[in-house]
C-alpha positions in Angstrom: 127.2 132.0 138.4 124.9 134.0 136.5 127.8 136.3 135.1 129.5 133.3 134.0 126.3 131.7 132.1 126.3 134.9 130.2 130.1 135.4 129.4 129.9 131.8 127.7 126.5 132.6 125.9 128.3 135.7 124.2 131.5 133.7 123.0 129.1 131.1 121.6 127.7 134.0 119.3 130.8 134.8 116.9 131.4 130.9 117.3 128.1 130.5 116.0 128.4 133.0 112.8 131.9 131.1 112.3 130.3 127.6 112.0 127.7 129.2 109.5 130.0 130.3 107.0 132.0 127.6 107.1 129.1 125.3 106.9 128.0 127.1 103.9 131.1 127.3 102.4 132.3 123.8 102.4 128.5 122.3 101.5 128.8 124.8 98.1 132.2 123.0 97.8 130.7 119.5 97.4 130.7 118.2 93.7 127.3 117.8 92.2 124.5 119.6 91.0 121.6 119.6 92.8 119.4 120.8 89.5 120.9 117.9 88.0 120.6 115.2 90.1 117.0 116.1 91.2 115.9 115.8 87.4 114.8 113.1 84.6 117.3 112.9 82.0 114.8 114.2 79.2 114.8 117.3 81.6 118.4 118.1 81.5 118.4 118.2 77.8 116.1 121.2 78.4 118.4 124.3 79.0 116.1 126.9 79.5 114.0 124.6 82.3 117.3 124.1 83.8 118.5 127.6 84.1 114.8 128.8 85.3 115.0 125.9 87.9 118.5 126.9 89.3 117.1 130.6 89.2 114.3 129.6 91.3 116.6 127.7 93.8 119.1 131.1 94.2 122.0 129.0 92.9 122.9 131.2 90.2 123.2 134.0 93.1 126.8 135.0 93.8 127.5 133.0 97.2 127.9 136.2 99.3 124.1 137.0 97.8 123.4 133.2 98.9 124.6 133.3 102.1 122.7 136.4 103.0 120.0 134.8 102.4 120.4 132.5 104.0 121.8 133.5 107.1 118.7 136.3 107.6 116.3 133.3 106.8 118.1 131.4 109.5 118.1 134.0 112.1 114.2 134.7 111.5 113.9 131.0 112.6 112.8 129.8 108.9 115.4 126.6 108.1 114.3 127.3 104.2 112.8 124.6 101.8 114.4 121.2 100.7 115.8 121.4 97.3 114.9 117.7 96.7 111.5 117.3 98.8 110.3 120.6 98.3 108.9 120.9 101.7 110.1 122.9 104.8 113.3 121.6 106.0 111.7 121.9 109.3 108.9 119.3 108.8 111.9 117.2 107.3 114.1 117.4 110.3 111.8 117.0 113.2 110.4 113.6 113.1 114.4 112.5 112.8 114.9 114.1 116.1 113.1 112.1 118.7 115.0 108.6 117.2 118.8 110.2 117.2 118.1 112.0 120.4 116.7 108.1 121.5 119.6 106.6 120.2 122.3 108.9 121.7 120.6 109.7 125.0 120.3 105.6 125.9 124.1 105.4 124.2 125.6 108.0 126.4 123.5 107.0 129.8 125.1 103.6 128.8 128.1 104.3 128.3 128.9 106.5 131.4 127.1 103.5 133.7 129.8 101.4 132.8 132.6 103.7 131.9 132.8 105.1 135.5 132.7 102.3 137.9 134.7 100.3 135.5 137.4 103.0 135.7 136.9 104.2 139.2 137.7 100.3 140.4 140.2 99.8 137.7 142.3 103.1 139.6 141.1 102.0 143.3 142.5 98.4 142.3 145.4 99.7 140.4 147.6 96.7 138.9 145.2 94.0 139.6 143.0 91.7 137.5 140.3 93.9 137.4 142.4 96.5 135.9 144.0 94.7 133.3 140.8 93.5 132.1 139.2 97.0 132.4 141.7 98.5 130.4 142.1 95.7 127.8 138.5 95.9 127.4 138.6 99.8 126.8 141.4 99.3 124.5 139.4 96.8 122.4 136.6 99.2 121.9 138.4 102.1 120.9 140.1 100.1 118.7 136.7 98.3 116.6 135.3 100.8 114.2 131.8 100.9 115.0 130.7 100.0 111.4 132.6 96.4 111.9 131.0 96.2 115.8 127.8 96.8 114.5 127.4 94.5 111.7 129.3 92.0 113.9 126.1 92.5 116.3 123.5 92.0 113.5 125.4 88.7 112.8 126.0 87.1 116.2 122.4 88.4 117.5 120.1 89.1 114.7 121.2 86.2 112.1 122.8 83.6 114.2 120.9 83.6 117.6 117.7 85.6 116.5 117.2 87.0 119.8 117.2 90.9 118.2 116.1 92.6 114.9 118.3 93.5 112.5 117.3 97.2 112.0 114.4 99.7 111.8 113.1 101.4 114.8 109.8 99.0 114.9 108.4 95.7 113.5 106.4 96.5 109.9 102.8 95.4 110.5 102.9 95.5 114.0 101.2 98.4 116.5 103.7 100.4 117.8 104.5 99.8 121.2 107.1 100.6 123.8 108.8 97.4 123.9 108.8 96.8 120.1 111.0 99.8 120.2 113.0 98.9 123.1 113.7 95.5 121.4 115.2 97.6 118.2 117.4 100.0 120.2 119.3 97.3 122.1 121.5 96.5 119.2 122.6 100.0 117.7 122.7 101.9 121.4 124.4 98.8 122.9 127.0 99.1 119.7 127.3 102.8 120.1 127.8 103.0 124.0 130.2 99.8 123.6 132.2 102.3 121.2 132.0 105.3 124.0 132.7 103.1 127.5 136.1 102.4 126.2 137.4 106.5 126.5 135.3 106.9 129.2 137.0 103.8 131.3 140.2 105.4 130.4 139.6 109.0 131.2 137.9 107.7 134.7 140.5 105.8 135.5 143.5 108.5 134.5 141.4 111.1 136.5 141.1 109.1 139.8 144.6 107.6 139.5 145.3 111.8 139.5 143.2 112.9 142.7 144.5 109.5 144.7 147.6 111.3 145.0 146.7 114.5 146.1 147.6 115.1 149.4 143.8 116.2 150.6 143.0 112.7 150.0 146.2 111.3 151.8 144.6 113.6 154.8 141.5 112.4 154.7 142.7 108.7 154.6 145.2 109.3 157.5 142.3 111.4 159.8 140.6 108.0 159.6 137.7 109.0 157.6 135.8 105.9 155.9 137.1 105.0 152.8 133.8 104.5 151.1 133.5 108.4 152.0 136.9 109.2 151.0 135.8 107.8 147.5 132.6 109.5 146.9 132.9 112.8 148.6 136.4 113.6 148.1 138.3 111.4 145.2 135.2 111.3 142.3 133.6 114.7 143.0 137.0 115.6 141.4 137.8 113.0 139.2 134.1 114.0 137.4 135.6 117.5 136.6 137.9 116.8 133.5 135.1 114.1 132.4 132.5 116.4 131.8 134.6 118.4 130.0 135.6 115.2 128.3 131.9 113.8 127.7 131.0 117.5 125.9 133.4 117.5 123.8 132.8 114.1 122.4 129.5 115.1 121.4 130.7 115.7 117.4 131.9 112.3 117.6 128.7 111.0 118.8 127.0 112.4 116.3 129.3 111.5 113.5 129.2 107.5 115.1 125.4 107.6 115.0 124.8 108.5 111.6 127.4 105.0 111.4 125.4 103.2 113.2 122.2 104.9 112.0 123.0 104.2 108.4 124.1 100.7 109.2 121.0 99.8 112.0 118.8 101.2 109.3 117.8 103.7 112.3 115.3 106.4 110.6 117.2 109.3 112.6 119.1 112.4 111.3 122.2 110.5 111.3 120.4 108.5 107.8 118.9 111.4 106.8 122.3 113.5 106.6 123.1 110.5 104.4 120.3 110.8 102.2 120.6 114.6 101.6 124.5 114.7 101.1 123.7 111.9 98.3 121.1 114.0 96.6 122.9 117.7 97.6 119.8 118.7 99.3 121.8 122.0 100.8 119.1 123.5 102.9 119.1 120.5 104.7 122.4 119.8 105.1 123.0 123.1 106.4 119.9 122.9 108.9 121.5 119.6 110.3 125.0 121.2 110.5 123.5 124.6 112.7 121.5 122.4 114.7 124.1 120.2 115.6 126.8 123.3 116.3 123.8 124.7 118.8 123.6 121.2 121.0 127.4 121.2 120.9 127.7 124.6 122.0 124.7 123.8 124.8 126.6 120.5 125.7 129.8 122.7 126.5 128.1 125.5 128.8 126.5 122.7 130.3 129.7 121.1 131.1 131.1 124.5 132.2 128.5 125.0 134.8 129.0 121.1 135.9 132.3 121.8 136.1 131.9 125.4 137.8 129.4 123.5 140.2 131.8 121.1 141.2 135.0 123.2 141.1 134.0 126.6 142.6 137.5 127.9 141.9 136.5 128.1 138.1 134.2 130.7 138.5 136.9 132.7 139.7 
């Protein structure tokens, strides 16, 4: 297993490089100055204070020089200053982590709670009323952007009934407390893991419909063996191993749907903040966002390997 961990660390290095420099690449593509929108007009009409303030950010560097830069900066562990703030992009980034991680973590945990016994009795009740519902259900979700689910929930339960808040992660004047941010997290998790159930509903139910039919399970049922036993040891154990796979690689688009339903929640997590710095072409970061999102993509997919190498020995192999 060991050998295994380490073969997938070393892929993920070049991977890693790659994602850099295209990162880099495609955030020097965007249109805008940064000098320029970071100044007061009576600045701009100052040419030499905008030429020495360009010079000081590197951006009259060639973009190989640039990249060098920084790419030895990264790899020392310094995430480089914020063009607009003018503070480390570090002491930018953290605070945002704890809420995104807060919002994703309850969204996924959601999500899977009712994606998989909703599939796994949709399959085990194949063609019944159940599974017509389940997978009409799933449907609908996939099919509701999450910016038109999530102001739908801020109508229904924030303006109509009341029951929720509207956005924010905590009531303004009030001493922060455990439930004050539980009450704020119901609506944009509950939109986001509404958003994820639906795939997962469908990729349970494909991938038990799949192991029902294999003949260790037909075995197993004729042997006598409980069903409730046939179920958990033999048909979800299996039916688990393409989900994993499945729930890693949806981690980009559960990123890309929280900064949706950051930016509409009002949600202070890096989802809103890669809002912000795109709108003011703060690169460093931008870029900082980007690498640290490629890193827990990368750790989400060797976790899923080993999951998957866990529960499938024959993949080590």
């Amino acid at each position: 297993m060991l050998t295994y961990i380490a073969r997938r660390l070393l892929i993920a290095i070049p991977v890693l490089f790659g994602v850099m420099l295209i990162a880099f690449l495609l955030v020097r593509m965007l249109p805008g100055d940064p000098v320029y929108i970071m100044s007061d007009p009576e600045s701009l009409t100052n040419t030499v204070l905008y030429e020495a303030r360009r010079e000081a950010l590197g951006l009259n560097d060639p973009l190989p020089v640039q990249f060098a830069a920084w790419a030895g900066e990264v790899l020392q562990g310094n995430l480089g200053f914020s063009f607009h703030r003018e503070v480390p992009v570090w002491d930018i980034i953290y605070p945002r982590i704890w809420p995104t991680v807060l919002l994703t973590g309850s969204s996924i945990l959601a999500a899977l709670a009712v994606g998989i016994p909703a599939g796994l009795n949709a399959a085990l009740r194949q063609n019944s009323a159940f599974d017509y519902t389940a997978s009409a259900a799933s449907m609908l979700a996939i099919s509701i952007p999450a910016f038109f689910l999530g102001m739908l929930a801020i109508y229904v339960f924030s303006l109509t009934l009341g029951w929720l808040p509207a956005g924010g992660m905590r009531t303004v004047g009030v001493e922060p407390s455990i439930s004050d941010t539980l009450q704020h997290l119901i609506l944009p998790a509950g939109v986001l893991a509404a958003v994820l159930a639906g795939p997962y509903t469908r990729y349970t139910r494909q991938s038990v419909l799949d192991v029902i039919r294999q003949e260790y399970v037909t075995t197993a049922d004729a042997k006598g063996v409980p069903r409730r036993q046939v179920v958990r040891r033999h048909i979800l154990r299996n039916a688990l191993i393409p989900l994993t796979t499945v729930v890693a690689i949806q981690i980009p688009s559960l990123l890309a749907g929280a900064v949706v339903i950051e930016t509409v929640f009002s949600w202070p997590g890096m989802g809103l903040l890669v809002i912000e710095s795109i709108t003011s072409r703060d690169y460093p970061v931008i870029l900082a966002i980007v690498m640290l999102t490629a890193v827990v993509v990368m750790l989400f997919n060797l976790l899923a390997d080993v999951i998957t190498a866990f529960l499938d020995p024959r993949v080590r192999l």
